[in-house]
MARPAFI-844752 format. One record per atom (N, C-alpha, C): residue in one letter; x, y, z. Coordinates in steps of 0.1 Angstrom, whole numbers, plus 5000, padded with zeros to 4 digits. Layout:
REM MARPAFI-844752
AXYZ
...
***
This chain:
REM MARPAFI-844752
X802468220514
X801568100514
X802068010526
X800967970529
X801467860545
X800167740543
X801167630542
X800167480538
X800767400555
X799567360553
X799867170565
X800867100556
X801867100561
X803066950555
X802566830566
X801966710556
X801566600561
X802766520565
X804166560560
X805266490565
X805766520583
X805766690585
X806066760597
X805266720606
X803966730600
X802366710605
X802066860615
X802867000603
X802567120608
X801967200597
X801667300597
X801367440590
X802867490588
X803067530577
X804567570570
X804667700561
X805467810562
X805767840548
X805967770541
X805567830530
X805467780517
X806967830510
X808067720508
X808867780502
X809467680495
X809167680482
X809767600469
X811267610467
X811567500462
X813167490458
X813767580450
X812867620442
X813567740433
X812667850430
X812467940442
X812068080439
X810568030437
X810068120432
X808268080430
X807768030418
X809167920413
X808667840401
X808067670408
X807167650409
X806667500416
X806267420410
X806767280413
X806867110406
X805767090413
X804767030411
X803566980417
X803466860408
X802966770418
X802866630413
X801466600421
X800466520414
X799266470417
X798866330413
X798466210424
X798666080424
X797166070413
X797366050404
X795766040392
X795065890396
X793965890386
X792765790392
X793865640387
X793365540390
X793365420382
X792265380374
X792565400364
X790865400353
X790465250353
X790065160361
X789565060361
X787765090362
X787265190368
X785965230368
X785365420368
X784265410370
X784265600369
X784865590386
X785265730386
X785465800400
X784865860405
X784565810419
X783565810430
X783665970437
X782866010442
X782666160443
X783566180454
X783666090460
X784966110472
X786066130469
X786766040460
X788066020450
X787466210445
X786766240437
X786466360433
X786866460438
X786666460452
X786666530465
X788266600463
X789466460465
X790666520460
X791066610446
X790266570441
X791066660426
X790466750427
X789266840429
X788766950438
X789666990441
X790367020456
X790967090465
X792167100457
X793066940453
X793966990442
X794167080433
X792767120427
X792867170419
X792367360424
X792067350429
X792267460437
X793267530444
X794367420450
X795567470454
X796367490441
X796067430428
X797267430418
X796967620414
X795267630416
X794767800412
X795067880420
X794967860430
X795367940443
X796967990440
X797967880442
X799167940439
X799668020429
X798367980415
X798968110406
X798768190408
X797068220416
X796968350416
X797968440427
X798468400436
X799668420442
X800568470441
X800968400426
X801968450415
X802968360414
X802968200418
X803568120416
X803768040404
X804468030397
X804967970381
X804467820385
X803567740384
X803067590386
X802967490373
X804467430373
X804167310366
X803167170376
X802267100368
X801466990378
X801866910366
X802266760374
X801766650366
X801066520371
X800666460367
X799866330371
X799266220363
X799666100369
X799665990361
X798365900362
X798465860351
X796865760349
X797565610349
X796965590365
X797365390363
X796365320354
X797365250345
X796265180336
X797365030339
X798065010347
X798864920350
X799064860365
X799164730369
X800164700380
X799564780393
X797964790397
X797864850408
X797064730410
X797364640423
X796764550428
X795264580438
X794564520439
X793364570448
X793964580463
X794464530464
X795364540479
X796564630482
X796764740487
X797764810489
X799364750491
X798664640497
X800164550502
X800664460492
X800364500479
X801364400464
X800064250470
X798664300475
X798264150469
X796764160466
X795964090465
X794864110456
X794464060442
X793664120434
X793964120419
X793664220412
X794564200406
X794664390398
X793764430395
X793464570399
X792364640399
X791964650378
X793064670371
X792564640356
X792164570351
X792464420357
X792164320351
X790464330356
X790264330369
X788964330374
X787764370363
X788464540359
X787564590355
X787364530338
X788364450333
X788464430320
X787364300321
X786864250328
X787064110332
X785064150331
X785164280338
X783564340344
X782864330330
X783964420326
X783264510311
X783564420297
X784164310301
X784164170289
X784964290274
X786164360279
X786964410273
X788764410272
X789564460268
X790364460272
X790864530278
X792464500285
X792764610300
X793164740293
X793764780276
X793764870274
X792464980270
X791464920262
X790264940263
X789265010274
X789764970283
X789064960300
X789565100301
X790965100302
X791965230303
X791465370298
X791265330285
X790865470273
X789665480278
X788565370282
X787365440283
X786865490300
X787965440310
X787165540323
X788665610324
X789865700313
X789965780313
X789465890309
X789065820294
X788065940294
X786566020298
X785965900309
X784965950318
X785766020325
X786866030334
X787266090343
X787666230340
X788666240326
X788266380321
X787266430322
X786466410316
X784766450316
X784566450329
X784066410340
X783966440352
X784866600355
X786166540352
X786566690357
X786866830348
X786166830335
X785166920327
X784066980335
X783566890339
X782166950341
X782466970358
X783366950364
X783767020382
X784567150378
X784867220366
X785667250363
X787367260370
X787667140369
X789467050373
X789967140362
X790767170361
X792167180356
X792967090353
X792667020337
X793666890333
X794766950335
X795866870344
X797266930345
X797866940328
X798967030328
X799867010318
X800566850314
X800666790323
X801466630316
X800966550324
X800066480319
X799066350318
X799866230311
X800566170322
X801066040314
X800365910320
X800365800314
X799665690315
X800765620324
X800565480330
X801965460334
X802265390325
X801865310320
X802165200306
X803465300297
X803365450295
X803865490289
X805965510297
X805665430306
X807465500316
X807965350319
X807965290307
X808465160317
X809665150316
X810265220305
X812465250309
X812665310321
X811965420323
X811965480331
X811865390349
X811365340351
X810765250359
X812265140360
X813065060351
X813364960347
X814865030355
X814865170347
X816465260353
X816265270370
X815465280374
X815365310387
X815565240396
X814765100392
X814664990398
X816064920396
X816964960388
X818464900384
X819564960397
X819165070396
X819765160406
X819565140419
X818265110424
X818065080433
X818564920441
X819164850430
X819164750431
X820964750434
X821364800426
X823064830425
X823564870437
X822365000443
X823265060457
X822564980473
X822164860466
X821564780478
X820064780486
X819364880479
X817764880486
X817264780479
X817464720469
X816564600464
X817364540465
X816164360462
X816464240462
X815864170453
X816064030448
X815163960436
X815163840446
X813563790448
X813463680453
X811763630448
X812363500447
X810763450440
X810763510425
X811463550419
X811163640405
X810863730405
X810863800416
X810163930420
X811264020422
X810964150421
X812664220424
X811564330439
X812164340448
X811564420459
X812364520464
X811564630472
X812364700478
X812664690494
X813564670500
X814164630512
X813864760526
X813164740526
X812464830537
X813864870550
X814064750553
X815064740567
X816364830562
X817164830550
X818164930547
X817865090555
X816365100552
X815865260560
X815665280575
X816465420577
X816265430595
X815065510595
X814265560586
X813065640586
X811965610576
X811965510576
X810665440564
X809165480569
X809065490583
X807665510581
X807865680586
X807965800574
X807365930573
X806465990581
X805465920577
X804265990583
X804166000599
X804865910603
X804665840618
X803065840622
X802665760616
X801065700619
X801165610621
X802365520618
X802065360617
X801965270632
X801665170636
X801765110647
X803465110650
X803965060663
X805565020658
X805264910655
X804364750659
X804164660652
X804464630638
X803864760631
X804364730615
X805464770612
X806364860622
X807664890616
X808764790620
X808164650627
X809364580628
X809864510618
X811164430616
X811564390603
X810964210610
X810864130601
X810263970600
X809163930592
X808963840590
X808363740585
X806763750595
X805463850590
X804963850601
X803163750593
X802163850598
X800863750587
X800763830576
X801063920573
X800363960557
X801563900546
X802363890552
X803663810545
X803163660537
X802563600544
X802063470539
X801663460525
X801263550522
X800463590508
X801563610498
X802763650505
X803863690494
X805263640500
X805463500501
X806963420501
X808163520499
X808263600490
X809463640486
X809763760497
X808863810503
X809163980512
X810263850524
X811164000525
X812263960540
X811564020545
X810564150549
X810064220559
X808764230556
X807564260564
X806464270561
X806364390551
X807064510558
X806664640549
X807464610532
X807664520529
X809164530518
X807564550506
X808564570496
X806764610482
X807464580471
X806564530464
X807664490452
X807764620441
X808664600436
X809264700427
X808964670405
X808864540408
X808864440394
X808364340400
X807464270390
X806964130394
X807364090379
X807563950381
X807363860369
X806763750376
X807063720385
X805863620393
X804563680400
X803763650396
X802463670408
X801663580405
X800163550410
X799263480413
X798263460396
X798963580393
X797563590376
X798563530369
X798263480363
X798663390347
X798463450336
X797663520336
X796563600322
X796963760331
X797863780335
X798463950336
X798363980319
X797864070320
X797764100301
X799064230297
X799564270302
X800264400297
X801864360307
X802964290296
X803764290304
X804964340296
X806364330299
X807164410293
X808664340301
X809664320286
X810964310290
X811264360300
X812364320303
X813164380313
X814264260316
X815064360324
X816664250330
X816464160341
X815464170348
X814964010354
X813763940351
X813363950335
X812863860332
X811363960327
X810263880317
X808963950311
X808563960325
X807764100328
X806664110338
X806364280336
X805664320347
X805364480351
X805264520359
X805664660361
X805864740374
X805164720387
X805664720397
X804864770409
X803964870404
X802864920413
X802065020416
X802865160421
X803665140433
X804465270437
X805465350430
X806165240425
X806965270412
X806765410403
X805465410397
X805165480382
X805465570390
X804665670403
X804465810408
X805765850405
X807065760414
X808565810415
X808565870398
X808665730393
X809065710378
X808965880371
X807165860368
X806865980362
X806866130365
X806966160378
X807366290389
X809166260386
X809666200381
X811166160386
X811466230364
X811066200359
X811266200345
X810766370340
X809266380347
X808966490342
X808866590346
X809266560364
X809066720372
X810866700377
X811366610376
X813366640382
X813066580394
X814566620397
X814766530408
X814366590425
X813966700419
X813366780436
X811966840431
X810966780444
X809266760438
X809266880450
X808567020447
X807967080458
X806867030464
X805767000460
X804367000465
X804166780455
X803466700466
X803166580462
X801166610468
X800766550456
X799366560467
X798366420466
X796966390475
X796866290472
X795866300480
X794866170478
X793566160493
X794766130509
X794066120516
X794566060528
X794965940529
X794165870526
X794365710523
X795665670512
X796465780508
X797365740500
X798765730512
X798865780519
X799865810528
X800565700532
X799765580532
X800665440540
X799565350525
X800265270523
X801465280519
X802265380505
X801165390497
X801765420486
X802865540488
X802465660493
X803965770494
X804465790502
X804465680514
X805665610520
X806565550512
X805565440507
X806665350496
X807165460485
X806465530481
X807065670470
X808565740476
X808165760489
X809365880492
X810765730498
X810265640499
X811265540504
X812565510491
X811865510481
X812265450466
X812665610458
X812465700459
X812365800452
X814265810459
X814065890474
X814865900477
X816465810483
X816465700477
X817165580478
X817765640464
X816865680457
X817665640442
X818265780439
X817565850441
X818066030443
X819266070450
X819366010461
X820465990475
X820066170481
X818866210479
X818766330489
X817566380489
X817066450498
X815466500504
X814866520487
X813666450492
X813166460473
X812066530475
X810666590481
X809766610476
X809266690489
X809066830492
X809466940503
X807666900514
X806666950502
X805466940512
X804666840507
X803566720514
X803066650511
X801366710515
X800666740506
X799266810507
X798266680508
X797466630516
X796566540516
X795166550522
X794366490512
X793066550513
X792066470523
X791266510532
X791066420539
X789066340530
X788766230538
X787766200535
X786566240530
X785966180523
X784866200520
X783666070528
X783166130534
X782266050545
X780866010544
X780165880548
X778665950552
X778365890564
X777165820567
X776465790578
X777365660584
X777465600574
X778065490579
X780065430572
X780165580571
X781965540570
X782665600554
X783965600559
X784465640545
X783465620536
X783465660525
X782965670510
X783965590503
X783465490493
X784165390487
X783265310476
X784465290464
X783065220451
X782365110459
X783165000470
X782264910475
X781564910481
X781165010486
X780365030501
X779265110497
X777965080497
X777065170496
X776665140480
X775565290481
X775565330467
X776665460462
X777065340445
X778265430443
X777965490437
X778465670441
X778165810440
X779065840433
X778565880419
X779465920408
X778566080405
X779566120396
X779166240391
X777566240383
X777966150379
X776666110367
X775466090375
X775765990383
X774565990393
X773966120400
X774766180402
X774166310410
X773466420402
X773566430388
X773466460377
X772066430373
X771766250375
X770766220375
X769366250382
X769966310395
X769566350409
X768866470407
X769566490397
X769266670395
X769966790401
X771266710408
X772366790412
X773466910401
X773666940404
X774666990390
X776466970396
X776966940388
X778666880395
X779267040399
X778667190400
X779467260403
X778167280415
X777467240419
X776667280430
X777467130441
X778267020439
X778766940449
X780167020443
X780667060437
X782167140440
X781867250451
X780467340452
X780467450461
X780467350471
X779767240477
X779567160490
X781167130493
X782067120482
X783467070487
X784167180492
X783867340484
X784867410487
X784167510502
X783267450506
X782167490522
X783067430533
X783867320528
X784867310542
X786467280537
X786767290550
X788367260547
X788867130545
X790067180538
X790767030526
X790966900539
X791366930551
X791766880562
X791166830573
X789466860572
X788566770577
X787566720570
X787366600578
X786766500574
X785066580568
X784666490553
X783466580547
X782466540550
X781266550557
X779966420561
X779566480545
X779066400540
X778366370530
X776866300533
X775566390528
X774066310527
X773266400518
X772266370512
X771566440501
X770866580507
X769966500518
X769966620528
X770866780531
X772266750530
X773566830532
X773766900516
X773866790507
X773866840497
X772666900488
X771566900493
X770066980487
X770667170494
X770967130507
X771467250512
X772567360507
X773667270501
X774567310489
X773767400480
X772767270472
X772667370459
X771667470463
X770667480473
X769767590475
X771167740478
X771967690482
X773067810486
X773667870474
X773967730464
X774467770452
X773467890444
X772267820440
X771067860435
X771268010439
X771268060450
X771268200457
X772268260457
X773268240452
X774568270449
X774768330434
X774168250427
X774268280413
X773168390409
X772168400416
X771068460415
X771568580421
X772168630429
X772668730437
X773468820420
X774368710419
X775868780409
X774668830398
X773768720388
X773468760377
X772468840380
X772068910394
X771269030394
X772469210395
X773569110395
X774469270395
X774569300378
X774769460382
X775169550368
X776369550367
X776969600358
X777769640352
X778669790350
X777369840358
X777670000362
X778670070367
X779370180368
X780070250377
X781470210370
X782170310376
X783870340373
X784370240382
X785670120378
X785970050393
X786670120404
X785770050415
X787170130428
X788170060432
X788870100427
X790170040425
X790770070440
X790570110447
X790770050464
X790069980469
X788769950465
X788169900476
X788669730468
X788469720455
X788669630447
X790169570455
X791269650454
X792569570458
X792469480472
X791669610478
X791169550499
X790669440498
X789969420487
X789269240489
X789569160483
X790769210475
X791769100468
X792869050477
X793069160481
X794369090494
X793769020506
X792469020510
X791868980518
X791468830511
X790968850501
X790468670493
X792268600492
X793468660486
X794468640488
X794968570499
X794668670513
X795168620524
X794568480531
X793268450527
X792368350532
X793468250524
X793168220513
X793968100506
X795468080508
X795968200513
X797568180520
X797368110528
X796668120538
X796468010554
X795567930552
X796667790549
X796267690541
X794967670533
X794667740526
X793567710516
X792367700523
X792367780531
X790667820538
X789767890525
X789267770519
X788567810512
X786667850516
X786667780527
X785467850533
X785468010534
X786468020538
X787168190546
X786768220533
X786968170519
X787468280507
X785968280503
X785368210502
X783668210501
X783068350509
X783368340518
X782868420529
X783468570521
X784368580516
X784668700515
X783568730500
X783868650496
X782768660480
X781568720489
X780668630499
X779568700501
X779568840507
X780568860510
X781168980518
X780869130510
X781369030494
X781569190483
X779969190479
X779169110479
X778169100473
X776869190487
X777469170493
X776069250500
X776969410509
X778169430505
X779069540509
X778169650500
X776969730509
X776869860503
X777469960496
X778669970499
X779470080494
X780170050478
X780169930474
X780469870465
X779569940455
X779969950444
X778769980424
X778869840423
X778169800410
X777869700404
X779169680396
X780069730392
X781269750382
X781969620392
X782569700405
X783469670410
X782869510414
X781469490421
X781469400426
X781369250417
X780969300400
X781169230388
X782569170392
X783569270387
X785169230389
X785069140398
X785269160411
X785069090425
X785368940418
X783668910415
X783568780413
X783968730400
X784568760394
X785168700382
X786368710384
X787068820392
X788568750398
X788668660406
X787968630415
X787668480429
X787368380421
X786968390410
X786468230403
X787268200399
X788468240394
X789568240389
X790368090396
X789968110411
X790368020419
X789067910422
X788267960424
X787067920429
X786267840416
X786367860404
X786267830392
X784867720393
X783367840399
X782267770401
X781467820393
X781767890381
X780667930371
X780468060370
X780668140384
X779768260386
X779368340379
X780068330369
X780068440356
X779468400351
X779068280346
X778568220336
X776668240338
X775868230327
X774368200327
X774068070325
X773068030335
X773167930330
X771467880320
X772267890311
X771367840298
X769867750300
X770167660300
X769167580304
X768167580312
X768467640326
X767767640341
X767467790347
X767667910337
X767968050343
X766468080343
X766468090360
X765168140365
X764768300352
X765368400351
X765468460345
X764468460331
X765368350322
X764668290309
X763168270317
X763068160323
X761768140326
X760868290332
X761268370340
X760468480339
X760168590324
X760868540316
X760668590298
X761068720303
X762368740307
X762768870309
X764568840307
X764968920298
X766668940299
X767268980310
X768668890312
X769168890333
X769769020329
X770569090320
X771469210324
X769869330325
X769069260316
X768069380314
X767269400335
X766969230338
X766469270351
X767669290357
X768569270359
X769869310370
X769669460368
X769569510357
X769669690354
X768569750365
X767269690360
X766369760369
X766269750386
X766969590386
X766769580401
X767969680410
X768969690401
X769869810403
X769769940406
X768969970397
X768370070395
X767070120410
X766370060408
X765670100417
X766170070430
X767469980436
X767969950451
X768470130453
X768970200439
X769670270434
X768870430444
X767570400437
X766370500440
X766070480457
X765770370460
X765370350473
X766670410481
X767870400481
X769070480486
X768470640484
X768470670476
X768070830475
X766770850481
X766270780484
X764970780487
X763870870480
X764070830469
X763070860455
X762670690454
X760970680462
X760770610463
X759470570453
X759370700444
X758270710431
X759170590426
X760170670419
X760570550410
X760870420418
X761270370426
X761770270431
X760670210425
X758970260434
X757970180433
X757270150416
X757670250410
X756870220396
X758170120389
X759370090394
X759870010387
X759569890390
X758769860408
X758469730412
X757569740401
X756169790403
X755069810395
X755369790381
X755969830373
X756069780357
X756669620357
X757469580369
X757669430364
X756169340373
X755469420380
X754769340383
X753369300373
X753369410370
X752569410353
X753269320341
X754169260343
X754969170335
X754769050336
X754369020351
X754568860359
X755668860362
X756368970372
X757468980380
X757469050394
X757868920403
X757569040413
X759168990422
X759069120426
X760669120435
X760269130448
X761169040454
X761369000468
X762569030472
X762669160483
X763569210492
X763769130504
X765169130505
X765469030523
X766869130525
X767469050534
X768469130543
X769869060529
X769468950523
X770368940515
X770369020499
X769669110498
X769469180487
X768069180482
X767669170467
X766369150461
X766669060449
X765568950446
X765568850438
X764168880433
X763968810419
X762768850411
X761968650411
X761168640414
X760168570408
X759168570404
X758768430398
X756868460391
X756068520398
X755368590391
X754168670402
X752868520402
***
């Protein structure tokens, strides 16, 4: 396996701390509202790299946490907390708020078919955890308490900004303008760690602690909960793009201060989701949720195939236009699979050749376009039976986890021609079967009996599909 490390800012083997057992950590929503199809965008590819590496044959623990706490609207510790916002919208409370757009976001990623990780923790649920770290951090000199605030001391680090994206402007240490908003920072980049002072009065969810009632920073939980439930060496961290400065800067600043050694190997980041006029964001535009698209008459695995059409690493243009073109692809896709049989012995060479081949695509970095391509590959490869090319696609979804297998109930052109899919997949088989031997009697009396049905089949260079006569 060979990924982009967003830290090197290279293409890498892939080599885990301990043999092909992997700690995967994933930065989860903040349930203040539903999650916007961009935000979506990342748990997609996530969740495809967590499939990808099993099928690989890597052992993958994932965990990821639900902020229901202490994430300010502002990256920089200012703003007003994105929970309260939403508690404030929805004339509820901030735990209330929590339980109900996490469990939209589940649902959302039900129906993209996501993969709930194994350990889903809240952050409300790690605040010892949080309390230890921030103690420690404070004992060997990265923190400081000022204003009531306990912060993390940026200038102790000779390598704080990771990514190397930042201006040098923001890597200097002083008193600069975003500081104004927050008296207590010695450095612009410093972030608090614990607040008991801030600007809200009515903060609703606070908690003991040894400098006094308040609640966590934002950057905090990730360390905290990756630090509690995956150990103290993270292989794989993943996240949008936009998480990189500050939040897993500030993550790998604080993690490794407190660890005292290299904490977390490759950093996977997903790039944008785009349209005509800029990032994709709840405030900007119309906000494009799952449901909406739904409404549209989209289906959420016809905008999963739109996501898995390009790579995790460029930027996505997003427009309805773009995505009408998705689902007519999808549409032809599914129609393709649920006209294959079931027929023939597998070939178990030809089967392995385009396993190692869909394999090798997702080694080099998760070219999941590449791995598409091979799907179409098996599907119009002549030499293939219907057996083998079944398998095919039910071992690729595995990764790809877009339905293929599935019928779909409700919308199956099929149903609506009042004809059973294995029963027409049989004949359309059947007669591609005849026209190969060129026994073209039968070929034609099998067109002719479905056309006497109100079925007529349409041959192209991508196979034969059946519709209304």
């Amino acid at each position: 396996m060979k990924l982009y490390n967003s830290e090197s800012r290279r293409v890498e083997e892939f080599v885990p701390y301990n043999g092909n057992v992997v700690k995967m950590y994933t930065c989860g929503p903040t349930v203040y509202h539903f999650a916007h199809i961009g935000n979506l965008r990342s748990y997609i590819m996530e969740d495809v790299l967590e499939k990808a590496l099993r099928y690989l044959d890597y052992d993958v623990t994932r965990a990821m946490n639900i902020t229901d706490v202490g994430h300010l609207s502002g990256d920089s510790d200012d703003g007003e907390d994105k929970m309260l916002m939403g508690a404030k919208r929805e004339h509820k409370s901030v735990l209330e708020i929590a339980e109900m757009y996490t469990n939209a976001f589940k649902s959302d990623c039900e129906k993209l078919n996501i993969k709930w990780p194994e350990i889903v923790i809240p952050a409300t649920k790690c605040i010892d955890e949080y309390i230890k770290i921030i103690s420690t951090l404070l004992e060997k000199g990265y923190g400081y308490i000022s204003h009531g605030n306990v912060y993390f001391d940026t200038s102790k680090l000779s390598n704080y900004h990771r990514f190397g994206e930042q201006n040098k402007d923001d890597m200097m240490v002083g008193v600069r303008d975003s500081v104004e908003e927050d008296e207590g920072k010695r450095n612009k980049n410093d972030f608090v760690l614990w607040f008991t002072k801030s600007k809200f009065e009515n903060q609703a969810l606070k908690w003991d602690s040894p400098w006094g009632v308040g609640y966590p920073g934002w950057h905090i939980e990730c360390s905290g909960i990756s630090y509690k439930y995956l150990g103290e060496y993270l292989d794989i961290h993943c996240g949008g793009v936009d998480n990189k400065f500050p939040h897993h800067t500030n993550e790998i600043a604080q993690t490794e201060s407190f660890v005292g050694h290299k904490w977390c190997k490759y950093w996977f980041h997903v790039e944008h989701l785009i349209t005509n006029s800029g990032k994709m964001s709840k405030s900007k535009g119309e906000f494009l949720t799952v449901s909406l698209l739904e409404s549209k008459g989209y289906s959420p695995l016809e905008y999963r195939f739109f996501c898995l059409q390009s790579h995790y690493r460029k930027q996505l243009l997003f427009s309805y236009d773009i995505l009408d073109n998705a689902k007519s692809a999808y549409k032809k896709l599914k129609q393709k699979i649920s006209n294959l049989t079931n027929e023939g012995d597998l070939q178990k060479e030809s089967f392995d050749k385009y396993v190692t081949t869909f394999k090798d695509a997702l080694a080099n970095d998760l070219n999941t376009s590449l791995a598409l391509t091979i799907l179409y590959d098996v599907l119009k490869d002549g030499e293939l039976n219907g057996k083998t090319k079944h398998a095919l696609v039910g071992d690729f979804d595995k990764v790809l986890s877009l339905g293929l297998m599935q019928k779909d109930e409700k919308t199956s052109e099929n149903e609506d021609l009042g004809i059973d899919a294995d029963e027409l997949a049989t004949l359309i088989e059947k007669r591609a079967q005849a026209k190969k031997n060129r026994d073209f009697a039968t070929a034609d009396k099998i067109r002719d009996d479905l056309l006497s049905r109100g079925i007529r089949l349409v041959d192209s260079k991508d196979g034969t599909t059946a519709v209304k006569a």
